[in-house]
C-alpha positions as CSV (number, residue, x, y, z in Angstrom):
1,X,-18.6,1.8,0.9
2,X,-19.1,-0.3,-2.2
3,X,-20.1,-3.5,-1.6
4,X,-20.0,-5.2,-4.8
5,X,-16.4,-3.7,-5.5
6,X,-13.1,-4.9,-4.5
7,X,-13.3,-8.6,-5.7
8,X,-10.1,-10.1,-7.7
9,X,-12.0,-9.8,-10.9
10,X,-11.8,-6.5,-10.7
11,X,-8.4,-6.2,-9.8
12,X,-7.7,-8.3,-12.9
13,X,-9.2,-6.0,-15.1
14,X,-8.3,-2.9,-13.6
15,X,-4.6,-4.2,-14.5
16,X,-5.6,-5.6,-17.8
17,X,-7.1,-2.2,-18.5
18,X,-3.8,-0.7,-17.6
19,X,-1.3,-2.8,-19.9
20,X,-4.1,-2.3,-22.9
21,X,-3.8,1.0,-22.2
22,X,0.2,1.6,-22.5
23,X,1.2,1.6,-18.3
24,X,4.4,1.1,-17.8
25,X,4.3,-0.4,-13.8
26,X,6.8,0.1,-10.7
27,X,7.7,-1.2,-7.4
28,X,8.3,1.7,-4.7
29,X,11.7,1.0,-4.9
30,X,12.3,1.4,-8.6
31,X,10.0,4.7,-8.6
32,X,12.2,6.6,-5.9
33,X,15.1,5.2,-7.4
34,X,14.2,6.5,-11.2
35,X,15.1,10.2,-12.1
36,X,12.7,9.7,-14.9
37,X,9.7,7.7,-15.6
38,X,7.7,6.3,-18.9
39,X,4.6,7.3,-19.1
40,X,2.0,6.7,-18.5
41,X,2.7,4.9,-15.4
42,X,1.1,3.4,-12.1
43,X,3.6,2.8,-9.0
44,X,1.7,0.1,-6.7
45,X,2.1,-0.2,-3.1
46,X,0.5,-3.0,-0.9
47,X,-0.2,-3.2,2.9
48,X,-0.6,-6.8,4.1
49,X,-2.0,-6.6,7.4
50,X,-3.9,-9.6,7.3
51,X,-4.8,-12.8,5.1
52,X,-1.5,-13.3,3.9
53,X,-2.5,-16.0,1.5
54,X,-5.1,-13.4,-0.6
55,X,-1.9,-11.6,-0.8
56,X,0.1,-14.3,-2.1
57,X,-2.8,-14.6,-4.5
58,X,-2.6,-10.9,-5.8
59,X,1.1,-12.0,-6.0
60,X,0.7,-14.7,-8.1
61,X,-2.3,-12.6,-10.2
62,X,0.4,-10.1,-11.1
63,X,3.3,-11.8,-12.0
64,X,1.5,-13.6,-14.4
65,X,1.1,-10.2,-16.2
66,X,5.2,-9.5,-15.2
67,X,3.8,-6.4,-13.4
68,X,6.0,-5.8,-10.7
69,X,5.1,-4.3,-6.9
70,X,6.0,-3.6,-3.5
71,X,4.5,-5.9,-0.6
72,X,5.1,-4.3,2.8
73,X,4.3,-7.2,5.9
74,X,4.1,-6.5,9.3
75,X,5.9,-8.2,12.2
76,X,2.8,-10.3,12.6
77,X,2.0,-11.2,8.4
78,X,5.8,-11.6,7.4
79,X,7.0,-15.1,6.8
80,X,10.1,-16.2,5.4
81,X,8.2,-18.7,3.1
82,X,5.8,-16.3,2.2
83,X,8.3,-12.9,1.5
84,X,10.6,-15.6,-0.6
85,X,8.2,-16.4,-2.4
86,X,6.5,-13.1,-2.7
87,X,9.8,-12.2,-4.1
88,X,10.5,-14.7,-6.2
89,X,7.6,-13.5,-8.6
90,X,9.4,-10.4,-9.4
91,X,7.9,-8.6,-6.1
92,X,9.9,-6.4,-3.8
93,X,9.0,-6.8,-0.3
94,X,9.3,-4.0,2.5
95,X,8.7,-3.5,6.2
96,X,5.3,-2.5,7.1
97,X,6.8,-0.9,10.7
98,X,4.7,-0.2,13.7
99,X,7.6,0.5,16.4
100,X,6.4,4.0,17.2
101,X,3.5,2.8,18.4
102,X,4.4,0.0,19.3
103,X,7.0,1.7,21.5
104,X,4.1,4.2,23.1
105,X,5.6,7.2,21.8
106,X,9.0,6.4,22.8
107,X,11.7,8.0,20.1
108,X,14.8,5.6,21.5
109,X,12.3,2.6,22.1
110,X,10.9,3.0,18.5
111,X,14.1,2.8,17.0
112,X,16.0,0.1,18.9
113,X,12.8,-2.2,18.1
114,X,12.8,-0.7,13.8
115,X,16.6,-1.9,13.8
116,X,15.7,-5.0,15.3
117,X,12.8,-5.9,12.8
118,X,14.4,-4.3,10.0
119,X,17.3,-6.9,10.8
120,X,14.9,-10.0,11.2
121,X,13.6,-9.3,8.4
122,X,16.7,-8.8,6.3
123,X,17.7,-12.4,7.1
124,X,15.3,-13.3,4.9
125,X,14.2,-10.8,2.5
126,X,16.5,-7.8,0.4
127,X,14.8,-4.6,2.2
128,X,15.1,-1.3,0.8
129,X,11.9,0.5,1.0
130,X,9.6,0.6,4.5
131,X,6.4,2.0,5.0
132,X,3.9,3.1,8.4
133,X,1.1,1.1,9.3
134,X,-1.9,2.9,10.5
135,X,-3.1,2.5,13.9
136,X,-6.5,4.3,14.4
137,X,-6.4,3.0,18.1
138,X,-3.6,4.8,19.3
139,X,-2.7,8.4,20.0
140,X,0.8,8.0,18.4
141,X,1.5,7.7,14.5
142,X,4.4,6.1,13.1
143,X,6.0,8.5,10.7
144,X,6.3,10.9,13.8
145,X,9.4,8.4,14.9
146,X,11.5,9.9,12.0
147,X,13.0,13.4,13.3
148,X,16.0,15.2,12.0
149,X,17.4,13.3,14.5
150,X,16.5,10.1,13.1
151,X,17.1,9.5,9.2
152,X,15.4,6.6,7.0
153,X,19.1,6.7,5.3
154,X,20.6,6.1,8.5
155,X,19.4,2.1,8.1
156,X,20.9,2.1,4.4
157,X,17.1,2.0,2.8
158,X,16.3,3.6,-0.3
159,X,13.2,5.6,1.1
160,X,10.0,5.1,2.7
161,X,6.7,5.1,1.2
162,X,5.4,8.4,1.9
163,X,8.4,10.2,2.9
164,X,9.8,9.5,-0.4
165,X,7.5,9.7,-2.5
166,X,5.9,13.3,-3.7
167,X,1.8,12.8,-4.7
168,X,-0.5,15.4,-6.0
169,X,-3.8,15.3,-7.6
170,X,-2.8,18.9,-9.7
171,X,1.0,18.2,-10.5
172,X,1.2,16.4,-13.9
173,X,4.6,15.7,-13.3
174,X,3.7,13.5,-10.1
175,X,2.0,11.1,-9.5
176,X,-1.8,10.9,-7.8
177,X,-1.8,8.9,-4.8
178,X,-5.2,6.3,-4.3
179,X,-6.0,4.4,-1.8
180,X,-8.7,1.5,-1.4
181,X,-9.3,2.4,2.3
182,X,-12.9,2.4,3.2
183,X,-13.7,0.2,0.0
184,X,-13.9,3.2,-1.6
185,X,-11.4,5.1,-4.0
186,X,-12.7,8.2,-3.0
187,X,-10.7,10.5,-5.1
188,X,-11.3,13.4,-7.4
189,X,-8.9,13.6,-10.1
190,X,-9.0,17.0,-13.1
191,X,-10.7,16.0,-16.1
192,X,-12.9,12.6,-14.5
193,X,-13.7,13.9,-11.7
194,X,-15.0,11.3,-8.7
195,X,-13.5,8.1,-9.0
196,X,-15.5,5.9,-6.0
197,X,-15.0,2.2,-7.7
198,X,-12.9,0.3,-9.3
199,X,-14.5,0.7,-12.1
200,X,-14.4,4.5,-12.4
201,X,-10.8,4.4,-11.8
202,X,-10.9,2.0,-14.8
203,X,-12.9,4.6,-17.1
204,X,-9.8,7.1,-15.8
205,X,-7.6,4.9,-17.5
206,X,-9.5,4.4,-20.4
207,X,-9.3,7.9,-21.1
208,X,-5.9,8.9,-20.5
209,X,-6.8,11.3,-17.6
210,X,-4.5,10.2,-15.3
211,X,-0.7,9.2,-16.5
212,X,0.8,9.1,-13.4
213,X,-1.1,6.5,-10.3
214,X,0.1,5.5,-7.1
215,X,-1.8,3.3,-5.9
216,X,-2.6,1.8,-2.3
217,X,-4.1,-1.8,-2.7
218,X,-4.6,-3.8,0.6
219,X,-4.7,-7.8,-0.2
220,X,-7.0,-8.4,2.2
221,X,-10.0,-6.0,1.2
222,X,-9.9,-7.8,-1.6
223,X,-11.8,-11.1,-2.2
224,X,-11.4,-14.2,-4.5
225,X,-15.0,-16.0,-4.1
226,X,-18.5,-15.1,-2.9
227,X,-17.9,-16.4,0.8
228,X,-15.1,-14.2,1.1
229,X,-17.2,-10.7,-0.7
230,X,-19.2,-12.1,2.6
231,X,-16.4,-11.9,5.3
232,X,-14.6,-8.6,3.6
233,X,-17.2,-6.7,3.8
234,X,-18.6,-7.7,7.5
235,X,-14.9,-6.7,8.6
236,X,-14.2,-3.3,6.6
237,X,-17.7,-2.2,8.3
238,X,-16.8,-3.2,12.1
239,X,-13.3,-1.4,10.8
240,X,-15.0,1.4,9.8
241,X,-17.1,1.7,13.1
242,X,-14.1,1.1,15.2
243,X,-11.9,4.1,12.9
244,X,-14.6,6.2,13.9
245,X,-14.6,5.4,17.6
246,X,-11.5,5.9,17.8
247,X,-11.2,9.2,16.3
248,X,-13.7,10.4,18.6
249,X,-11.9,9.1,21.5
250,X,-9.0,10.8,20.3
251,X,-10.8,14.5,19.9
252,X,-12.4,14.5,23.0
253,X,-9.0,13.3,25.0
């Protein structure tokens, strides 16, 4: 876990270091949506499931750089004044859906409760793109709900954010997928090898070893000032503790 990592003045120069470097950016949406792609390019993907407002911050951070990206909010971070103006920034916004688990397990729960989010949020917000949030305390996992029985196409969405989107770390022509999870990067990529923080996945950048990224930034492991370094960090490590609890719970059961 870094400790020192994952503040907003790193995010700001791990985008600066991408636009002075030629990246061409894109929202989930656009990426699926594309048969081709400029490159080099990063596709950027972000899971608010808490502290909406640093997320409205990273918003604001990357629109003034007219970088585009896809916010996905839960039932329990989605606000209307929020998403709009999330949105109105350049931003697409997506459903961060939980009904599997919500629903137990329960295939026919799961969906009548997606189709009622998805419509709640649609009042408010143009949705075309969803995407799974983790739960490390349950049993169940979300992306189980879609079976052939059950399409994403089915609610007229362009894709979802794994389903839909083909990663690999040895396939030049797609993209490698990173993820800040564990305030660590944590990902070995041919010809840089370990990429832990920020600042080695800046490096990466810098030398044109990795022209295609999709990246996984969650708002709220990031922090704007020293008190909040403080509180991130404090909270990724009881996160951490509980992930593996969890896990364990999970084997033994």
């Amino acid at each position: 876990m870094n400790i020192r990592d994952f503040t907003f003045d790193h995010y700001e120069k791990l985008l600066d270091a991408a636009l002075d470097n030629g990246y061409t950016f894109y929202s989930v949406d656009e990426h699926i949506r594309r048969s081709d792609h400029d490159n080099p390019y990063i596709a950027i993907r972000h899971d608010v499931d808490r502290k909406v407002s640093t997320a409205r911050s990273m918003a604001k951070t990357e629109a003034e750089r007219d970088i585009p990206t896809t916010y996905y909010f839960r039932t329990s971070t989605f606000s209307p004044k929020i998403v709009a103006e999330v949105a109105d920034l350049g931003h697409e916004v997506g459903y961060h859906y939980e009904d599997f688990v919500k629903s137990r397990g329960n295939i026919k729960e799961s969906h009548k409760r997606f189709a009622r989010n998805l419509a709640r949020f649609r009042e408010h917000a143009e949705v075309t793109t969803i995407c799974p949030h983790g739960s490390p305390l349950s049993p169940h996992h979300n992306l189980d709900m879609w079976t052939n029985e059950n399409s994403i196409e089915d609610y007229d969405l362009t894709g979802e954010a794994y389903l839909s989107m083909e990663t690999s770390h040895n396939d030049s022509a797609k993209p490698s997928y990173l993820s800040d999870t564990g305030r660590n990067w944590n990902t070995s990529l041919p010809g840089i090898g370990q990429l832990s923080t920020t600042d080695d996945l800046i490096t990466a950048l810098e030398a044109d070893c990795c022209n295609r990224l999709y990246l996984l930034v969650h708002p709220g492991r990031w922090s704007r000032s020293t008190t909040e370094q403080i509180q991130r960090v404090a909270w990724d490590l009881a996160a951490e503790v509980g992930k593996t609890a969890a896990k364990t719970v999970h084997t033994i059961l």
